[in-house]
VOGU-3710 file (C-alpha; in Angstrom, 3 decimals, decimal comma):
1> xxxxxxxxxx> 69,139/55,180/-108,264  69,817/56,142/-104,710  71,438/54,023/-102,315  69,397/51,151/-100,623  66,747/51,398/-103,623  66,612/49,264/-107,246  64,290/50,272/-110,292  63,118/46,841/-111,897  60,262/45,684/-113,879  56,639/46,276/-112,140
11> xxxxxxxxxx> 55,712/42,442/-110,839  54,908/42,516/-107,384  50,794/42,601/-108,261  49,724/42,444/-104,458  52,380/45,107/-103,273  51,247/47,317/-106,261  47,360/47,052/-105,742  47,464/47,678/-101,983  50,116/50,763/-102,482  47,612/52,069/-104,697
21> xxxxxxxxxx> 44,701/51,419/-103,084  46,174/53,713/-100,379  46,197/56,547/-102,763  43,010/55,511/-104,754  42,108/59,122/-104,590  44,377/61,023/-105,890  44,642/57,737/-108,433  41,573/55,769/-109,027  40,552/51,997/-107,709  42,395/49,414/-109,949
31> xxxxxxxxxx> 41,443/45,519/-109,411  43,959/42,931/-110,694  42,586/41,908/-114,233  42,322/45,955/-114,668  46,790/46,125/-113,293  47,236/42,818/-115,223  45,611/44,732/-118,534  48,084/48,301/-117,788  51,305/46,198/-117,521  50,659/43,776/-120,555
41> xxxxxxxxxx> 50,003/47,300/-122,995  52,539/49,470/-121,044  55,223/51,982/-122,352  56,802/51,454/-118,997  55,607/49,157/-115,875  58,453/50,331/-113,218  58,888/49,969/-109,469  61,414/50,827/-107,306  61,508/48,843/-104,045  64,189/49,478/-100,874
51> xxxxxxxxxx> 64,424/48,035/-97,605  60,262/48,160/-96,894  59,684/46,240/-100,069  57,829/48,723/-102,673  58,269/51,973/-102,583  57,418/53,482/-105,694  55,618/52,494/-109,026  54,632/54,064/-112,350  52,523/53,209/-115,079  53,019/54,653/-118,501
61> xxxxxxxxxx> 51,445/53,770/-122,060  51,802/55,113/-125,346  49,396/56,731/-127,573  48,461/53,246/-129,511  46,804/51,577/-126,227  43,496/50,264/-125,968  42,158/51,944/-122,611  39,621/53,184/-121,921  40,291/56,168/-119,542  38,578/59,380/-120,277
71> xxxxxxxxxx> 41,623/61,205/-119,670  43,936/59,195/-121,919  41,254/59,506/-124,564  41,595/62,780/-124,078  44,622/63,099/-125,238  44,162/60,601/-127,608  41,729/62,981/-129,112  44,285/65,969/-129,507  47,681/64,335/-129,936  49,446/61,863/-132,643
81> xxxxxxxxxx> 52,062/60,821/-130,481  52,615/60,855/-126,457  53,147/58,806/-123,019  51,009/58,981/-121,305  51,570/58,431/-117,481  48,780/56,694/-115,897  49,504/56,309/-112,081  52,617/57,122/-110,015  52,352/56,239/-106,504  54,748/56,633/-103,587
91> xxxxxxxxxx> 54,464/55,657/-100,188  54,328/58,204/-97,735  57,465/56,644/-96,291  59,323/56,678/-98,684  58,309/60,456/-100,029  60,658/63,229/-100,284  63,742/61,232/-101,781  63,498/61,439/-104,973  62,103/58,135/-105,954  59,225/59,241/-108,300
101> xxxxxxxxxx> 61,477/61,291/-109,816  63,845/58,820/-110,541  60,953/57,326/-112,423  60,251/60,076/-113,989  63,617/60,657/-115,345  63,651/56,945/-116,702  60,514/57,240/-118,663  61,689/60,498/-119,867  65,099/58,637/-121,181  63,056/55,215/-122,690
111> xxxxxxxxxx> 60,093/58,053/-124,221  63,465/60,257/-126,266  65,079/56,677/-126,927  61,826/55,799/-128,751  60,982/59,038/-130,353  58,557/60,390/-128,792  58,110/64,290/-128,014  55,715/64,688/-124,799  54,707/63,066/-121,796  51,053/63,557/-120,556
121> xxxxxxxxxx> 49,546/63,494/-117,112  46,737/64,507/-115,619  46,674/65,809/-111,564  43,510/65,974/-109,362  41,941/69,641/-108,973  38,916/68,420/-107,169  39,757/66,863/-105,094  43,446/69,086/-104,644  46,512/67,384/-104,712  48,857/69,866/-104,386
131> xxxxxxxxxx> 52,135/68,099/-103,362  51,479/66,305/-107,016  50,768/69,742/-108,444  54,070/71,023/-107,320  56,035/68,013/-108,234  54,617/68,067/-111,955  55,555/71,793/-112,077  59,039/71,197/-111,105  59,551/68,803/-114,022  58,508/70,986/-116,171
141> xxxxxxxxxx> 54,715/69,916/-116,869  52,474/72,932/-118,330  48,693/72,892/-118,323  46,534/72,039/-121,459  43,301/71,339/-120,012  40,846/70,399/-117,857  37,625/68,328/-117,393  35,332/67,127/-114,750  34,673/63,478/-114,615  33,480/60,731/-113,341
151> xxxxxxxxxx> 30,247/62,294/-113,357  31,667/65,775/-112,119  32,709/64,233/-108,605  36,439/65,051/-110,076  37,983/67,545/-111,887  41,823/66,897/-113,025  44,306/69,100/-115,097  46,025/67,718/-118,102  49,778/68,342/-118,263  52,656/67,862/-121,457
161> xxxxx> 56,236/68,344/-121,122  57,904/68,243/-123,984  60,865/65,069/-124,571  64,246/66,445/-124,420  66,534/64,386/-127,226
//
């Protein structure tokens, strides 16, 4: 982890729902009952606070969940066996230093530990998100799909990258 910042478990609720009601649209509105519901099913529940207090979360379940998202159904529908990553969120001030990488590179480690072979995402066409876009493609994330949803007012890409053992 980089200096001045610690991973540890996700359990700052209020810190988490405001940080991501700040990026609710490149995300999606979560309530506490709904965050409560992620983190008691997740693969990995991780934050990574500094100085500020939070600075980064992610939110990752496995294939076996009970949620309801259209896009994890998605690739529920096509795939025996995945992680998917449901929200990663940075702060703006904290952007640029690696943090949701970091993440990244944990869940990648705890997904190979556990057998897995991909990790699935899903980034925002409509409307753009192109710093996420370019941060997916970095890591290696390759299209395999796309939808509209939420009745066509969004359209995301779905993304794999294959688990390296």
């Amino acid at each position: 982890m980089l200096p001045g910042f610690s991973l540890h478990p996700l359990d700052d609720l209020d810190a988490v729902l405001a940080l991501n009601a700040a990026n609710a649209a490149e995300t999606s509105h979560l309530d506490e009952p709904a965050l409560r519901a992620l983190i008691d099913q997740s693969f990995l529940a991780a934050a990574v606070t500094g100085p500020g207090g939070l600075a980064a979360f992610l939110i990752a379940l496995d294939q076996d969940a009970s949620y309801a998202s259209p896009n994890f159904r998605w690739f529920q529908g096509r795939y025996p066996g995945f992680v998917y990553v449901d929200r990663i969120v940075t702060a703006p001030a904290a952007r640029g230093r690696g943090l949701a990488r970091a993440l990244y590179e944990t869940l990648f480690a705890r997904a190979a530990s556990a057998g897995h072979e991909r990790i699935a995402c899903e980034v925002n066409r409509v409307p753009p998100n192109p710093g996420s876009d370019a941060f997916h493609a970095a890591l290696g994330f390759r299209e395999v799909g796309t939808a509209a949803i939420h009745q066509g007012t969004k359209t995301v890409r779905y993304l794999l990258r294959g688990v390296a053992r």
